[in-house]
C-alpha positions in Angstrom: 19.0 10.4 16.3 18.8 8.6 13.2 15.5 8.2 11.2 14.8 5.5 8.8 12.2 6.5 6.2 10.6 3.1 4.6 8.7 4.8 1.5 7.3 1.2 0.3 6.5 0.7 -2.6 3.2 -0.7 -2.7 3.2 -4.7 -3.1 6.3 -5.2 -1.6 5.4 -6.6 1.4 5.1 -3.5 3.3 2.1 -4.1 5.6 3.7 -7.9 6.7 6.7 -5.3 7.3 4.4 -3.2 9.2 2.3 -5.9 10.8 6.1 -7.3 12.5 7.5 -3.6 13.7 4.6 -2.9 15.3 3.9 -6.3 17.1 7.6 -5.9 17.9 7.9 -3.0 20.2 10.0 -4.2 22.9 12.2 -6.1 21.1 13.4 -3.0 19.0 13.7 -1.4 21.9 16.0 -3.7 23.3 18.5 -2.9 20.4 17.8 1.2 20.7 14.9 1.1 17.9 11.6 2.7 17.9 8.9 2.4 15.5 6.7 5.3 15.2 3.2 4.8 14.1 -0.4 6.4 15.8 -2.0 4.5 18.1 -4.5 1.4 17.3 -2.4 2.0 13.8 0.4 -0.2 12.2 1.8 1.9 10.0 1.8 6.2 9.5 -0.4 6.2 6.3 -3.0 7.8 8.0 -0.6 11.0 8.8 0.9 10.9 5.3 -1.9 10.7 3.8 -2.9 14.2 6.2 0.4 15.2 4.9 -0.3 15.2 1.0 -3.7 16.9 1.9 -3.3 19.5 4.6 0.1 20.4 4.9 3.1 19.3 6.9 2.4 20.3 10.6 0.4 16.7 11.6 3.7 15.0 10.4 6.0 17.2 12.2 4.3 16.7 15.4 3.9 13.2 14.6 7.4 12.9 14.3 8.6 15.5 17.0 6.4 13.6 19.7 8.1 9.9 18.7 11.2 11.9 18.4 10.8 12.6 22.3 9.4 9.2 23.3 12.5 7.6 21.6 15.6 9.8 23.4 13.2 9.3 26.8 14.0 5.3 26.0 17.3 5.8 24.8 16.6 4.7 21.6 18.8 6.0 18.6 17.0 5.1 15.9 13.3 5.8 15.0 11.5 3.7 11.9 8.7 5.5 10.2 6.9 3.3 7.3 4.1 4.2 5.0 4.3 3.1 1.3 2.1 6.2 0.3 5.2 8.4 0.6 6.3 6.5 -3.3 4.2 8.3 -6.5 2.8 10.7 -3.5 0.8 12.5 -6.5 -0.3 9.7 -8.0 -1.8 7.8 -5.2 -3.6 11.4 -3.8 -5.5 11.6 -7.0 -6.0 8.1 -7.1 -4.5 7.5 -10.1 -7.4 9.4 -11.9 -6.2 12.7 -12.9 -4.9 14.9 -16.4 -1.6 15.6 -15.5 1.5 14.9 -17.4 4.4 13.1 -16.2 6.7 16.3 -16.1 3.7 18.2 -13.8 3.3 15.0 -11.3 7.1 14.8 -11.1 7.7 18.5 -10.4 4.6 18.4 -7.5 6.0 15.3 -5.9 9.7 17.1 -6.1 7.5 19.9 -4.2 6.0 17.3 -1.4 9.6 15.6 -0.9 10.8 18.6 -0.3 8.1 19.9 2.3 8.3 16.5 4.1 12.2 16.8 4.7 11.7 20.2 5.8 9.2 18.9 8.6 12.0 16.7 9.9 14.2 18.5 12.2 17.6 19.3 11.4 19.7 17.2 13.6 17.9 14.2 12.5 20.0 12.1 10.4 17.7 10.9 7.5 17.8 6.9 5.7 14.9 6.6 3.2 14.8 3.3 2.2 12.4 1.7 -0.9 12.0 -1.6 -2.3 11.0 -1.8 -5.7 9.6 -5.3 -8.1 10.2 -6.0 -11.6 7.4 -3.6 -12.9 5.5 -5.6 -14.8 4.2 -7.7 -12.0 3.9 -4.1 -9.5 1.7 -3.4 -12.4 -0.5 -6.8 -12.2 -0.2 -6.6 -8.6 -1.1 -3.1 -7.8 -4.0 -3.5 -10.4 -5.6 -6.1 -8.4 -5.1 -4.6 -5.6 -6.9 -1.6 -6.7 -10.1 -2.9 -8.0 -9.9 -5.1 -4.9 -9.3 -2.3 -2.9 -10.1 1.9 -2.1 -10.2 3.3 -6.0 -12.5 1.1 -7.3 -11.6 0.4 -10.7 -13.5 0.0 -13.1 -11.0 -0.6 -16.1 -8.7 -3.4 -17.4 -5.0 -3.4 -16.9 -4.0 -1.5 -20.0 -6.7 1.3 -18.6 -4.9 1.1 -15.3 -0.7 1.3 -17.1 -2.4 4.3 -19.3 -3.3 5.7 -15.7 -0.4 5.2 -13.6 2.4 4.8 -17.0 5.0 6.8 -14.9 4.8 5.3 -11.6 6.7 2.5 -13.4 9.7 4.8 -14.0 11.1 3.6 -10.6 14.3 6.5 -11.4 12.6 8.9 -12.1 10.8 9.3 -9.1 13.6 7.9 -6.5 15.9 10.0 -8.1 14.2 12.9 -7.0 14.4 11.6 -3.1 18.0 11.4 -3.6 18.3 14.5 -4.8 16.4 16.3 -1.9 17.9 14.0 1.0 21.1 13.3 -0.8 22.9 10.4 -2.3 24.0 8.8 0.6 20.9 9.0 2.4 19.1 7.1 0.0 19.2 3.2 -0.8 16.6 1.0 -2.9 16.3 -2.8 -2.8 15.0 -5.2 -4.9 11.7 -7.6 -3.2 12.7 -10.2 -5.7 16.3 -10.9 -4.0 14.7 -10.5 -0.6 12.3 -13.3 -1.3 11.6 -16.1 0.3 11.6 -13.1 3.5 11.9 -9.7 3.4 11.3 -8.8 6.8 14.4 -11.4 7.6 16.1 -9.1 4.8 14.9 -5.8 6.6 16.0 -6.7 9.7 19.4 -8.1 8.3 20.4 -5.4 6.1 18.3 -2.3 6.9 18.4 -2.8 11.1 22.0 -5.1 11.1 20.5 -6.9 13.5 21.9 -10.4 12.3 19.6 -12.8 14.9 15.9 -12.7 14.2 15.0 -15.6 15.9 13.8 -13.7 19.4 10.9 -11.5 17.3 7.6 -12.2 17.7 6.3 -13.8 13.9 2.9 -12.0 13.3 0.9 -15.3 11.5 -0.4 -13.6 8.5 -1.0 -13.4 4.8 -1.5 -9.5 4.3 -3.7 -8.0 1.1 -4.5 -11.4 -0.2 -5.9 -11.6 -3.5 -9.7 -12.3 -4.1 -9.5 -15.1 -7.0 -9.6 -13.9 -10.5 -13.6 -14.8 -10.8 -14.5 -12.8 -7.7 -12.2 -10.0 -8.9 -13.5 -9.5 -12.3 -17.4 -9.9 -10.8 -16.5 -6.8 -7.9 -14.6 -4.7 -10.8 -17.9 -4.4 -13.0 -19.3 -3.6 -9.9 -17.0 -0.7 -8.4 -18.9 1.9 -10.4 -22.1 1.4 -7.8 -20.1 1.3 -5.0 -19.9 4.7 -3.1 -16.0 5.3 -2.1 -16.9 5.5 2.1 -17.9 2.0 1.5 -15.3 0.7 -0.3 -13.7 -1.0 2.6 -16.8 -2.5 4.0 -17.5 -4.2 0.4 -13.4 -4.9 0.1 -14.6 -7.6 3.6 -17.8 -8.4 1.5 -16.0 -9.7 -0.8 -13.4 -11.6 1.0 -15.6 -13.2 2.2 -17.8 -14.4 -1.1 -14.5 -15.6 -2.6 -14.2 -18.3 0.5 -17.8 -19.5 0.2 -16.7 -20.1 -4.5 -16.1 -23.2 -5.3 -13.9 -23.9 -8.1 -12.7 -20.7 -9.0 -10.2 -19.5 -11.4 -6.7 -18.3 -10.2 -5.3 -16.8 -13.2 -3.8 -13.6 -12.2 -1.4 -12.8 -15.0 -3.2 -10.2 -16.8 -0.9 -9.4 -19.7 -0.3 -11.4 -22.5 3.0 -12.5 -23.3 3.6 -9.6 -26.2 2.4 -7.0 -23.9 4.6 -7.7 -20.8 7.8 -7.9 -23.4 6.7 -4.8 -25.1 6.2 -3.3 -21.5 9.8 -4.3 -19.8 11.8 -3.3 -23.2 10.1 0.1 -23.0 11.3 0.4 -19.5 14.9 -1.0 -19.6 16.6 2.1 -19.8 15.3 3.5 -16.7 15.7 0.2 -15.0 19.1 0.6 -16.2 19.9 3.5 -14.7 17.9 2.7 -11.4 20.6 -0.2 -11.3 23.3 1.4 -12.3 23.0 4.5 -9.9 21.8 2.4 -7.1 23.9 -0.6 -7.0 20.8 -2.7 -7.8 21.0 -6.4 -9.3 19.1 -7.1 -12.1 15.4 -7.8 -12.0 14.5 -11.4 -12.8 14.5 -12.3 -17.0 11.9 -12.2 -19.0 11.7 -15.4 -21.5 8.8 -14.3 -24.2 9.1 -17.7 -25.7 8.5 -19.3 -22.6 5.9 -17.3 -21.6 4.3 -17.9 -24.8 4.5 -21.7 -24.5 2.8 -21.6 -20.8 0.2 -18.6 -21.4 -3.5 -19.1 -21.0 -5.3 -16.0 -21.2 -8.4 -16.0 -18.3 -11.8 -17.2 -20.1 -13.8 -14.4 -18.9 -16.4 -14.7 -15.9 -19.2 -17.3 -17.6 -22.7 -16.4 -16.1 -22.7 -19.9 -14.0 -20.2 -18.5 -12.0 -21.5 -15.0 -12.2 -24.8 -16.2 -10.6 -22.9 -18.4 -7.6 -21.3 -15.6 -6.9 -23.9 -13.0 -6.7 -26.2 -15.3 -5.0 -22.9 -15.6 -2.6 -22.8 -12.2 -2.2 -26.3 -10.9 -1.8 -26.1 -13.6 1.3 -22.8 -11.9 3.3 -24.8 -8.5 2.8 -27.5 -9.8 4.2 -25.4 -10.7 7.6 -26.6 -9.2 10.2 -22.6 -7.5 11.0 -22.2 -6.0 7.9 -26.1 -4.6 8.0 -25.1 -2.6 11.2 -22.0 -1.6 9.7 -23.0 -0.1 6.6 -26.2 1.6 8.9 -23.4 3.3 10.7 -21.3 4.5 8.3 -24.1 6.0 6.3 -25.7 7.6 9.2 -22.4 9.4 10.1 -22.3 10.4 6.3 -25.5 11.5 6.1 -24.6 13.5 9.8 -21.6 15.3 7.6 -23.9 16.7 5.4 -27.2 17.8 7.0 -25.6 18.6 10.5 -21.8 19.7 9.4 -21.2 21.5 12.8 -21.4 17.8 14.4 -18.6 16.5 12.4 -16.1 17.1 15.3 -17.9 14.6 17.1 -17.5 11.9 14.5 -14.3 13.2 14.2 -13.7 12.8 17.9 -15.2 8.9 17.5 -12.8 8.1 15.2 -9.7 9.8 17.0 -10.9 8.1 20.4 -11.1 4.5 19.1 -15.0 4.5 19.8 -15.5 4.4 16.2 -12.9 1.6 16.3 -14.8 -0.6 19.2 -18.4 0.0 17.3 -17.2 -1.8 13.5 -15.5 -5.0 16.3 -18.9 -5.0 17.9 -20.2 -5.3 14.5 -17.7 -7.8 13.2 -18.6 -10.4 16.0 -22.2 -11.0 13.9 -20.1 -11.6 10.6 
């Protein structure tokens, strides 16, 4: 049984990945693929992120009991994807933590290793990441971040001071190589697999040459709120309590499609920073290449970049007040008012009546929890 590991990284394209294994079931199977995720899921986040926290036995079982469904369909290969597994220390801390390089390095050489020894032995192991040229992972993950779970409060040189290493795209895959070896290990770059990289997945990961028979989820996954909405929501991510953070990440989706006239300008380092960023970088990128058989990232052309830069105004209090009058109306909706009710009652239940967690736990596990926020949605 072979087992193909897809460790991400973030803002690659990983949950349109996701999003087309999952509605793709069958037709994996019909070429002696499975793809393992939980149920009502599309990915495994969920059990790697139960992984980083509480130990290794909820992947192994994971893993084990897709192991057993795949040899019961004769399926040789099993695909496993959650972009968690890349800066696993990192990303558990949410980015907000003291540690040096060296100590998140040596604890993420410590998960990497737990996780591989969760995966039984006669499992033959293919972790597979894709990586971006990092300045833009950096602008990217940055506004996905503020849009998204950690709440940012910061601007992007905050957020490189926070994350700095994560860049060093050797550093850390070199430590996956050198736990599941050499040959088990391959990176690719998401700029050459542009315009498609679930056509370049399927191609050069699978070797299935035809995609033409797979169902095409119709998607745009982790859109970006526009750069008005985004910088209105990142002075506000200090009020907002963590549980909520995905209930306000809809919120606000949905105030940036009532703005009119909004700004788009998503390039959030100047010209001199971005240069001064890649040069620091090139000799890890270097080696990344060189000991990966990587092409080159895209050039950089600072005097280009120069001639066509327009730094982003700032959010003018016009368009501050359209958009909080904007959002103070989708709050007031009458889905997102049951929502919220519900996910603050079960909070509140955690803390004043602890011994009834396992019920809300039980909610959650049974899809009921799942049902209740669609029931909600339906008044949004």
């Amino acid at each position: 049984m072979r087992l193909i590991l897809h460790i991400g990284t973030h803002k690659t394209g990983s949950t349109a990945l996701q999003h087309f294994l999952s509605a793709n079931g069958k037709g994996l199977g019909d070429h002696g693929i499975c793809y393992a995720s939980p149920i009502h899921e599309f990915n495994f986040n969920s059990i790697a992120n139960t992984f980083l926290k509480d130990g290794s036995e909820k992947f192994r079982y994971f893993l084990l009991k897709n192991l057993g469904k795949a040899e019961r369909n004769g399926a040789h290969t099993i695909i496993a994807s959650s972009e968690n597994l890349y800066a696993m220390v990192r990303y558990l801390r949410r980015f907000k933590t003291e540690e040096t390089s060296a100590e998140a390095l040596a604890k993420e050489r410590h998960l990497i290793e737990r996780l591989r020894a969760a995966i039984p032995g006669h499992v033959e192991c293919h972790v597979l990441c894709y990586v971006r040229r990092p300045d833009h992972y950096l602008e990217s993950l940055y506004n996905q971040n503020v849009k998204r779970g950690d709440l940012l409060t910061g601007d992007v040189i905050d957020f490189l001071n926070a994350i700095n290493d994560i860049l060093d795209y050797h550093s850390y895959l070199s430590i996956w190589r050198d736990v599941f070896g050499s040959r088990a290990c391959s990176v690719r770059t998401y700029e050459a697999a542009l315009p498609n990289l679930i056509d370049d997945f399927v191609r050069h990961v699978l070797g299935i040459g035809d995609i033409s028979a797979f169902t095409q989820p119709h998607l745009r996954a982790n859109e970006r709120l526009s750069r008005d909405v985004l910088e209105y929501k990142r002075a506000r991510n200090e009020h907002i309590p963590y549980s909520e953070s995905k209930l306000e990440r809809r919120v606000y989706a949905m105030v940036d499609k009532r703005i009119t006239g909004t700004n788009n300008n998503h390039q959030y380092l100047a010209p001199d920073e971005r240069a001064a960023l890649l040069s620091r970088l090139e000799p890890c990128m270097e080696r990344l290449r060189r000991e990966f058989a990587l092409p080159p990232f895209p050039p950089f052309n600072l005097e280009a970049a120069k001639a066509s830069w327009q730094p982003y105004p700032g959010l003018s209090p016009e368009k501050r007040r359209e958009i909080e009058f904007h959002y103070n109306a989708v709050q007031r909706l009458i889905g997102f008012r049951l929502e919220r009710l519900l996910m603050r009652g079960a909070a509140l239940t955690r803390r004043r009546l602890p011994f009834l967690s396992w019920l809300l736990d039980f909610a959650r596990g049974s899809g009921i929890r799942r049902l209740l926020l669609e029931v909600t949605s339906r008044f949004q």
